[in-house]
N, C-alpha and C positions, 0 to 999 in steps of 0.2 A: 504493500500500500504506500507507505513512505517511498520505493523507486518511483512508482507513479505518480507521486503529487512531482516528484521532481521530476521526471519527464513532461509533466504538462508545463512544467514551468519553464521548459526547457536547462535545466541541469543536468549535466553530465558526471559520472561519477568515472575518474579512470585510478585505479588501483596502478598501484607500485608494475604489478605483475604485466600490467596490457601493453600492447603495442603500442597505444596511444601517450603511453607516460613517457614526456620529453625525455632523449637519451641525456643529456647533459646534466640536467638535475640528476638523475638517478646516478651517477659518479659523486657526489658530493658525500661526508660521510652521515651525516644526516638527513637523507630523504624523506620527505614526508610520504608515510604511506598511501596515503589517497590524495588526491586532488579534486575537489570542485571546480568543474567548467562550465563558463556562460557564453556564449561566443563561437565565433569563426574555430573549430576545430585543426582545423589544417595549419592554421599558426603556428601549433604544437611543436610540427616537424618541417616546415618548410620556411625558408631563410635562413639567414643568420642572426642572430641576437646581439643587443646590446644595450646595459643598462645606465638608464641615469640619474643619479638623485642628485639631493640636494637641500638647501635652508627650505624653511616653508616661507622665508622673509627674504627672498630674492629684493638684488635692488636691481638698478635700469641696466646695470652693464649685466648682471647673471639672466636676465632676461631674452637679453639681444644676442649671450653668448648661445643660449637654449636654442635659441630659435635659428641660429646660424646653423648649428654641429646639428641638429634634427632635420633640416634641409639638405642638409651635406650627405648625411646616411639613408636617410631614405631616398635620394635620388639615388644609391648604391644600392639597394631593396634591402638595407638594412632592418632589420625588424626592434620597434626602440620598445625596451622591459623597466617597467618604473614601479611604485607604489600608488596612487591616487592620491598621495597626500597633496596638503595644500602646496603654493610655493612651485620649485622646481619638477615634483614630483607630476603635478595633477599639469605645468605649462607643457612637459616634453612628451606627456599622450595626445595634448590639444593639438603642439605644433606639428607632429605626424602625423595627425590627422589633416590639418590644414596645407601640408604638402604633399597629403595624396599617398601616404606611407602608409605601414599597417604597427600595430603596436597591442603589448599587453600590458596587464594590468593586475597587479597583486594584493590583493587586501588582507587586511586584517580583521578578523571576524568571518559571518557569512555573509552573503547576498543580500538578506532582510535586514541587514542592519550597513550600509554603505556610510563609512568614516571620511573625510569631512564631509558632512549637505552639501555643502558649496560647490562639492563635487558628483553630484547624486544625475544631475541630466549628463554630465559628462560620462561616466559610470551606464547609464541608459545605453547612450549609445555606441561607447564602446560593446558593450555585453549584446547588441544586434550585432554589427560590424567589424569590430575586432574581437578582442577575448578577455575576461578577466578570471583571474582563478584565485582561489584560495584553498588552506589546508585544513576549514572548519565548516561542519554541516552550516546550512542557511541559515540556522535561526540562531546560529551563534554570536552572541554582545560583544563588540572590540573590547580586547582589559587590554592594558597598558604592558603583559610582557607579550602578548602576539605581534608586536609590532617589530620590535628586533629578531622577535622570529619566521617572520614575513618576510626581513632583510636577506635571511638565508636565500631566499629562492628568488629573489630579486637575482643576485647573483648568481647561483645555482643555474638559471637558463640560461644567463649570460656570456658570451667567449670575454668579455669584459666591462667594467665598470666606469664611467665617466663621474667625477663629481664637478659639480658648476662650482657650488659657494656651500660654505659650510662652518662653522666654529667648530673650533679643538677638540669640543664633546657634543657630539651630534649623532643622532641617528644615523647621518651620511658615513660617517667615517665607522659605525659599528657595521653598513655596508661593503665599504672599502675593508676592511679587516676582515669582515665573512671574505670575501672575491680575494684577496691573498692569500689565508688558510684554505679557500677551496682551490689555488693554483690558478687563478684567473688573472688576466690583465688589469690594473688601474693606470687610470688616466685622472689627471688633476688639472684643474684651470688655473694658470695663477691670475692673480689680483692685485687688487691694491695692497698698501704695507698698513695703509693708515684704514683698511675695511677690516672691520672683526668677523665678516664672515670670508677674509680670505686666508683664514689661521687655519680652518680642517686643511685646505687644496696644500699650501705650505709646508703643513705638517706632513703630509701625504708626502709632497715630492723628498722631505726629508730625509722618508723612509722606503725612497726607492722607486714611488711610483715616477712614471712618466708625464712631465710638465706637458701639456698639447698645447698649442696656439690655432691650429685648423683640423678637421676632418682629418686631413690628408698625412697629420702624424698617426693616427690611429688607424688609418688603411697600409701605413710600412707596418707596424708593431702586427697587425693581426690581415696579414696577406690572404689571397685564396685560398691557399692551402688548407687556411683552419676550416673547414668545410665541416656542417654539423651531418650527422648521421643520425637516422631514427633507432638501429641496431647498430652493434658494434660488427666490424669483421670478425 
């Protein structure tokens, strides 16, 4: 009864075990066993990934930079993986969509409860036309640790992580630190000296990741070759 109310709803439930469970997440050492899906299914396994976060307080230059690198990659049929949060998260699903790219979307909670409102028609209609997933039944209330554990799979689908802006303690950089323990690429925007939210990207490149100024450093770091596979060889 419960598969059925979620098939009218159109929910998808894809277990660890199915075809349909993105190859990439399921390398990370914490998969989430099941997946909730709403959306374009074919996302799953076709393209390339790549995630973006960031402040939920973007200012005008983390904005313009969003909107730059998400034109860049989806003219490359980049597939852009975010969170829906406010901020950087919820601008770099809009601007894939407004450059005609395809993108997902990861929440925290279930379906019946989409985190922020603000983001609720955007949410709509990704969940027609792209995809959003999560690793909790529908009727599950966002608490405040799902959210870093959302981060996992953010990164998890990703070949790598872009952060725009971000302070030193941020959810972006608990991001960026999932995507380096799971072996993934990070990319960091720098910034201003005198902006506090360009201390995460800073700190990031500190610790190794790759400073980007265009698209075009992130198409040398992560060539054709990284080609995703729905199975392995």
């Amino acid at each position: 009864r419960v598969l059925a109310t979620y098939h009218e709803q159109g929910i998808n439930i894809i277990p660890i075990s199915s075809k349909q469970y993105p190859f990439w997440l399921k390398t990370i050492y914490d998969p989430p066993a099941v997946l909730f899906a709403k959306g374009d299914m074919t996302l799953l396994s076709k393209g390339r990934k790549i995630g973006i976060v960031g402040t939920r307080n973007p200012t005008a230059y983390g904005i313009q930079v969003v909107n730059h690198l998400t034109k860049e990659l989806c003219r490359k049929d980049w597939v852009i993986v975010s969170g829906l949060a406010s901020g950087i998260d919820g601008m770099s699903h809009a601007a894939s969509i407004k450059a005609k790219g395809r993108t997902i979307g990861v929440i925290a909670g279930g379906f019946q409860h989409i985190y922020p409102r603000e983001n609720l028609q955007l949410a709509d209609h990704m969940a027609k036309h792209h995809i959003l997933l999560s690793e909790h039944p529908p009727a599950t209330k966002p608490q405040k640790w799902h959210f870093p554990m959302r981060n996992r799979i953010i990164s998890g689908l990703s070949e790598g992580i872009i952060v725009v802006q971000g302070k030193e303690k941020s959810g972006s950089l608990i991001t960026a630190d999932q995507a380096m323990e799971q072996g993934r690429e990070v990319f960091a925007v720098p910034g201003s000296l005198f902006d506090p939210y360009a201390g995460g990207p800073i700190k990031l490149i500190q610790q190794g990741a790759k400073a980007i100024w265009s698209a075009e450093d992130i198409f040398e770091e992560l060539p054709e070759r990284n080609v995703q596979y729905t199975e392995p060889f």
